[in-house]
Residue frames as qw, qx, qy, qz and C-alpha x, y, z in Angstrom:
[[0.241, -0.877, -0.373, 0.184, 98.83, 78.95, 106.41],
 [0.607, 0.327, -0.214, 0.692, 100.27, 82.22, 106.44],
 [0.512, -0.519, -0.417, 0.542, 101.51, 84.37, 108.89],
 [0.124, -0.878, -0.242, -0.393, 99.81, 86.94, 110.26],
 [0.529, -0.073, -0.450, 0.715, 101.42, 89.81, 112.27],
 [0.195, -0.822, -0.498, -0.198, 99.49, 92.07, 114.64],
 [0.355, 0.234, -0.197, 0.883, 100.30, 94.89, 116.07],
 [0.296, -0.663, -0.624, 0.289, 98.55, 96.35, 119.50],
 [0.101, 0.617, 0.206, 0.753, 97.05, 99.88, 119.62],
 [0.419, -0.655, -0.556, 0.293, 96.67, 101.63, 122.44],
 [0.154, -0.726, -0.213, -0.635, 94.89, 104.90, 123.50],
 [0.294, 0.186, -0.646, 0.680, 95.17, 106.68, 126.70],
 [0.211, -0.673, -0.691, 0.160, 92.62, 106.46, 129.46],
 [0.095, -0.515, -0.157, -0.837, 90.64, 109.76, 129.42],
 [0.345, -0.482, -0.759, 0.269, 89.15, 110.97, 132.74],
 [0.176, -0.775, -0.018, -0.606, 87.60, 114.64, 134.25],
 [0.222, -0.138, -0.549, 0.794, 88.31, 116.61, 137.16],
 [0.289, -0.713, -0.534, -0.350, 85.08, 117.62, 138.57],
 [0.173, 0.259, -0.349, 0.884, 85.40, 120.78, 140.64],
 [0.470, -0.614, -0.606, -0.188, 83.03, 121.31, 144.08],
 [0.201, -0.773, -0.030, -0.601, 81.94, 124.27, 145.94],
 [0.295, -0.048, -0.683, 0.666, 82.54, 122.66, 149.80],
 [0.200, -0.649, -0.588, 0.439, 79.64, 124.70, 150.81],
 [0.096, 0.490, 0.117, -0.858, 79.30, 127.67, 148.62],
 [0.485, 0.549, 0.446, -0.515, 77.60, 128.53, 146.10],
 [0.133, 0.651, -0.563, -0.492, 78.11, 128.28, 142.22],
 [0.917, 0.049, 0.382, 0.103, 79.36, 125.40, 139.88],
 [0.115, 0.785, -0.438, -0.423, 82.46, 124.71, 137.53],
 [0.695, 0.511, -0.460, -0.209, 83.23, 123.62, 134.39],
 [0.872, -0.271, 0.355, 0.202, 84.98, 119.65, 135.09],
 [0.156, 0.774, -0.567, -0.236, 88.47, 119.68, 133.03],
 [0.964, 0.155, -0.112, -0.187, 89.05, 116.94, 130.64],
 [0.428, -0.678, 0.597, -0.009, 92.12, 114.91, 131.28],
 [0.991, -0.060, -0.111, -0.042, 93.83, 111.96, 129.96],
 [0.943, -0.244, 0.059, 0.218, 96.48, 109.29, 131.25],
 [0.673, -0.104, 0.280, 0.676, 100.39, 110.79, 131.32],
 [0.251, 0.496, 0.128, 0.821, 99.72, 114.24, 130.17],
 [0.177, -0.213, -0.267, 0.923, 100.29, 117.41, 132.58],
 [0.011, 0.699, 0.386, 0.603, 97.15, 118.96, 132.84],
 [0.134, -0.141, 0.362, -0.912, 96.95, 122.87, 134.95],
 [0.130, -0.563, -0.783, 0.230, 93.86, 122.54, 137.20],
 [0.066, -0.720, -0.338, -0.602, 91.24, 125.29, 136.92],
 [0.105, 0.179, -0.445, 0.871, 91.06, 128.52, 138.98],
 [0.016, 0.214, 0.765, -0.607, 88.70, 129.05, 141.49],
 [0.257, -0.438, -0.270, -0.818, 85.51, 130.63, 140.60],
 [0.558, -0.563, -0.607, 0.050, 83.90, 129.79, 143.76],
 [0.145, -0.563, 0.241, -0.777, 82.65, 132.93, 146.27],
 [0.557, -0.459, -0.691, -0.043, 81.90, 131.82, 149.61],
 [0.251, -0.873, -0.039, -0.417, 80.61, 134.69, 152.02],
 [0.782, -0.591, 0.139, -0.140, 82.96, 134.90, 155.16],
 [0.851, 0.095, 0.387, 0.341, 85.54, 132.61, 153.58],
 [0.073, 0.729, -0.534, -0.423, 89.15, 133.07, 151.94],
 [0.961, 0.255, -0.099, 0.034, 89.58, 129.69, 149.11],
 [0.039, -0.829, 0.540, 0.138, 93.10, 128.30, 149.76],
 [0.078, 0.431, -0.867, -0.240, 93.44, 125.51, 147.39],
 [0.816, 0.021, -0.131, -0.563, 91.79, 122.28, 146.74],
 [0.326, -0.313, 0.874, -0.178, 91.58, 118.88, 148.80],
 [0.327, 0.020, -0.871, -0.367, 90.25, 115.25, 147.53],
 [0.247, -0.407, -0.872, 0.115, 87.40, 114.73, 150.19],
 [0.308, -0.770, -0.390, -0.399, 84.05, 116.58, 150.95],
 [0.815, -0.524, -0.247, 0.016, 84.62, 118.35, 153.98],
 [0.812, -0.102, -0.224, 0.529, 88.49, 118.69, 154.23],
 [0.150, -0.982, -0.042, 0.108, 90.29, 121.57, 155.78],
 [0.523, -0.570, 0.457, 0.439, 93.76, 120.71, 154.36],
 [0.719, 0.623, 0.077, -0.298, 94.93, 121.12, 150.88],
 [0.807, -0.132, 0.502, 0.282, 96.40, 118.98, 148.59],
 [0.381, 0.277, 0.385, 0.793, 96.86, 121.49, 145.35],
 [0.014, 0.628, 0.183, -0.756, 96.48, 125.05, 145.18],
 [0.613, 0.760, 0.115, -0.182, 95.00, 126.91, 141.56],
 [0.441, 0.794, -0.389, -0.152, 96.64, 126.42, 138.76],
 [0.392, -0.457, 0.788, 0.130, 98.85, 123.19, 139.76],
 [0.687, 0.375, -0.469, -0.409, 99.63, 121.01, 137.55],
 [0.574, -0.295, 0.715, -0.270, 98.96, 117.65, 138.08],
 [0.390, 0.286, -0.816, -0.315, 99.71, 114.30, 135.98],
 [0.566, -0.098, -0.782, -0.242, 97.35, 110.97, 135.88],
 [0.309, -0.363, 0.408, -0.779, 95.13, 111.75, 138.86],
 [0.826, 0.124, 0.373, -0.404, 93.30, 108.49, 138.20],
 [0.011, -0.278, 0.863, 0.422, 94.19, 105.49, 135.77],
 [0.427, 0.494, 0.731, -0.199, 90.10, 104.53, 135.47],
 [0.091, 0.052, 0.658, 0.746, 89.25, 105.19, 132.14],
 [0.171, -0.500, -0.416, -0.740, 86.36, 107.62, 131.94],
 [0.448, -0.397, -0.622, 0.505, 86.97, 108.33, 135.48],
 [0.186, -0.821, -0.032, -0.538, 86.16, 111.36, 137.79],
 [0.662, -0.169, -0.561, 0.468, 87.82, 112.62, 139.97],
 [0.124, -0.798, -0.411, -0.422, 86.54, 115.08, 142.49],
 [0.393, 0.015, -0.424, 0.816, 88.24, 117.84, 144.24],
 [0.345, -0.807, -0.479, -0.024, 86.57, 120.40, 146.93],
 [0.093, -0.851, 0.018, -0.517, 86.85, 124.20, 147.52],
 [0.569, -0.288, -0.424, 0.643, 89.46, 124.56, 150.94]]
């Protein structure tokens, strides 16, 4: 026999941020992402009548935020062709 030597490849997991109104109106682009690379989160484009936007939280609903536009944020997920969904504060 002879000997074989392999060698393992490996690709980072890829995943989107999916961006959500909270209750106004509209819709934005999701931002592709993958695994160990800095990526800047998208600005707002959401208008909601009444309403100032200050930043974006991880659950439908929330009134506290956990990143404001433009942060940069590293491996928000490790699921591979994940989503991960943030909401309009």
């Amino acid at each position: 026999m002879c000997p074989i030597t392999l060698t393992a490849g490996w690709r980072a997991n890829s995943y989107l941020i999916a961006y959500y109104s909270n209750g106004g109106p509209g819709t934005m682009t999701a931002t592709d992402c993958e695994y160990d690379k800095e990526q800047t989160l998208a600005s707002n484009r959401f208008v909601r009548v009444g309403y100032r936007f200050v930043g974006w939280a991880d659950g439908e609903g929330a009134v506290v935020t956990k990143w404001t536009d433009g942060a940069k944020v590293t491996n928000l997920t490790s699921n591979d062709s994940g989503v991960v969904k943030l909401y309009a504060v």
